[in-house]
C-alpha positions in Angstrom: 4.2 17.9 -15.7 3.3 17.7 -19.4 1.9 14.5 -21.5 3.7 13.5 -24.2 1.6 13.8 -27.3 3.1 11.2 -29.2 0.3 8.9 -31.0 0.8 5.8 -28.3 0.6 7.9 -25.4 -2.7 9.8 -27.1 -4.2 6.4 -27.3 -3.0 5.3 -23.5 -4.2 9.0 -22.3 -7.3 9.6 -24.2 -8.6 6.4 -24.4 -7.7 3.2 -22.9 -7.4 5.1 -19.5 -10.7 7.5 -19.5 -12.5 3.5 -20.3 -11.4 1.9 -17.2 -11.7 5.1 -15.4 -15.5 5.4 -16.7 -15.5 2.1 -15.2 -14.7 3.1 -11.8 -11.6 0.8 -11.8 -10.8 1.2 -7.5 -6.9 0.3 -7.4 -4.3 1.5 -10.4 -0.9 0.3 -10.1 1.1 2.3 -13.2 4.8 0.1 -13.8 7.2 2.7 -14.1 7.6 6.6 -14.4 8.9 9.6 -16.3 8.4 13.1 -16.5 5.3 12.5 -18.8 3.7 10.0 -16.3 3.9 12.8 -13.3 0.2 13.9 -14.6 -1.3 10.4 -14.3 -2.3 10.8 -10.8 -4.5 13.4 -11.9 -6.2 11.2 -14.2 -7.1 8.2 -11.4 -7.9 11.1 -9.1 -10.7 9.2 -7.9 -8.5 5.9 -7.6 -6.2 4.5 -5.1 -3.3 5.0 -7.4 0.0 3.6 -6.8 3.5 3.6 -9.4 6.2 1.3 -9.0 9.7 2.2 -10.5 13.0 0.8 -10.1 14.7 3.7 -10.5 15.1 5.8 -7.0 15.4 9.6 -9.0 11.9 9.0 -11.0 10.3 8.7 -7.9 9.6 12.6 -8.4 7.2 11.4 -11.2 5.5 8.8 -9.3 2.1 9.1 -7.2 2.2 9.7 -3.6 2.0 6.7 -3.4 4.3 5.4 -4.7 7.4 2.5 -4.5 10.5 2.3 -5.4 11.6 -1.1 -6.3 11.3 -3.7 -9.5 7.5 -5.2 -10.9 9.4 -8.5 -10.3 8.7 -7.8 -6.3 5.5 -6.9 -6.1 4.5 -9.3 -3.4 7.3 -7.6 -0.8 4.6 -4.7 -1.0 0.8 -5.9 -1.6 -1.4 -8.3 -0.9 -2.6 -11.1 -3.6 -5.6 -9.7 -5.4 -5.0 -5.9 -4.1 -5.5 -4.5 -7.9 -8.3 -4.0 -10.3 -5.9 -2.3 -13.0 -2.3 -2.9 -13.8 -0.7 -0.7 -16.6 2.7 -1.8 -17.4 3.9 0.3 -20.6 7.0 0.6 -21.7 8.5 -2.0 -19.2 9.2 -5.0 -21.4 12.1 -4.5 -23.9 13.0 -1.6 -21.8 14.1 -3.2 -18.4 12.5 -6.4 -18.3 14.5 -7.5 -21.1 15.3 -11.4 -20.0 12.9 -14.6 -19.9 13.0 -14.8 -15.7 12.5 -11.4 -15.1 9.7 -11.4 -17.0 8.0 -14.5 -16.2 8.7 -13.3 -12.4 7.1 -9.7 -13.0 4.2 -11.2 -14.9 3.5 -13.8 -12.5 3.6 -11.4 -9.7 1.2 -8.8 -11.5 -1.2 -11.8 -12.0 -0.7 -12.5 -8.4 -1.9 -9.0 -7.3 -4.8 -8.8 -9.5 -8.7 -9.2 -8.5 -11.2 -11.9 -10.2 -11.5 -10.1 -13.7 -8.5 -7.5 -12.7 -6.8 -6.3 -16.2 -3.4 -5.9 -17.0 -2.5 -3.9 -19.7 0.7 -4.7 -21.4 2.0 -2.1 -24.1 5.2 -2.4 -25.8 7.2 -1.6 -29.0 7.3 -4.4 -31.8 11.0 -4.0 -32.5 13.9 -5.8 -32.5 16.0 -3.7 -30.1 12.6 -3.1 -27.9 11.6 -7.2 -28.4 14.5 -9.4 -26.7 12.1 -12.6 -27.1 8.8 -13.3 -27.7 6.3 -12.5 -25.4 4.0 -15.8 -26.3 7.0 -17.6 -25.0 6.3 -15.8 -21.4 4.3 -18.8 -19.5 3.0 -16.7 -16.7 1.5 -14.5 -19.3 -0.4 -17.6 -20.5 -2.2 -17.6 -17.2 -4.2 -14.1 -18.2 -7.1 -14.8 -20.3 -7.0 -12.5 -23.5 -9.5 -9.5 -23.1 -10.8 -9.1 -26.3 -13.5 -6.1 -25.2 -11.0 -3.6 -24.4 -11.4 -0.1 -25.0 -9.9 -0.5 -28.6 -12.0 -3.5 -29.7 -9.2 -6.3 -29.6 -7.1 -8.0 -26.7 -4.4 -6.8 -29.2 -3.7 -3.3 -30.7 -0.7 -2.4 -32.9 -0.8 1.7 -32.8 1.0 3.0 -36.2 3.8 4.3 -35.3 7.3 4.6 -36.2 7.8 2.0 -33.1 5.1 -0.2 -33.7 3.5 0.3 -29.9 1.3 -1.9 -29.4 -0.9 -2.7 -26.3 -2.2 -6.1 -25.4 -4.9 -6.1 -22.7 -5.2 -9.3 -20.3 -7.8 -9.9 -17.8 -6.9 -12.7 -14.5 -9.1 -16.1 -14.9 -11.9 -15.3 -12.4 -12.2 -18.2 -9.6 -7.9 -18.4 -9.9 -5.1 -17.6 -7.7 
């Protein structure tokens, strides 16, 4: 396994997980794999750390724990308020591309999340990557904004050639 050292990824490995790690964040649930998310495990070492992918052959870059099946099902395999972290990067625009799915995936990772749990939502601000606006996404509207993430801002735009950015949500504590 090898990270990729593109500047998105930099900002996802070297920052925004070491905070919630330095946190002592107890369950990680990481949406979706690839060869440069094998090494991930390494970093939540002292996590319960679970993937999720849709896709059976990725499964070789997925923790040992691990699941193969869509976000939008998250309920088929844990319990409501199971997770303290839920990084989901690279997900919408590329596989959650339609209104439902999304509002199903997001409403099931708000499910799953603890009092205060954070979801982490990064994606590329393109047209081909951007099938419809996220504000449009009513189970998203549930999450309160997190405005003291680890890069200042409940939103980040990285500069990049795909405009990556990374919007960080925390669950309404004394909901769902």
């Amino acid at each position: 396994p090898a990270p990729m050292r593109t500047p998105d990824r930099r900002i996802l490995e070297d920052t925004i997980i070491p905070f919630f790690v330095a946190r002592g964040v107890e369950r990680v649930l990481f949406v979706g794999t690839d060869w440069f998310t094998k090494h991930y495990d390494r970093l939540f070492a002292a996590s319960e750390y679970w993937t999720i992918e849709i896709e059976p052959g990725r499964r070789k870059f997925g923790a040992t724990r691990h699941i193969v099946d869509s976000v939008e099902h998250l309920d088929r395999h844990f319990p409501k308020a199971h997770f303290d972290l839920i990084l989901c990067n690279g997900v919408y625009g590329w596989g959650l591309d339609d209104p439902a799915s999304c509002e199903r995936a997001f409403q099931r990772c708000y499910e799953c999340l603890r009092e205060r749990g954070v979801l982490v939502l990064g994606w590329n601000e393109v047209p081909e990557h951007c099938p419809f606006p996220l504000e449009s996404v009513q189970s998203l509207a549930q999450f309160a904004r997190l405005e003291d993430s680890p890069l200042g801002a409940w939103r980040y735009a990285a500069r990049t050639p795909t405009r990556h950015v990374y919007d960080f949500y925390t669950k309404h504590a004394g909901e769902g």
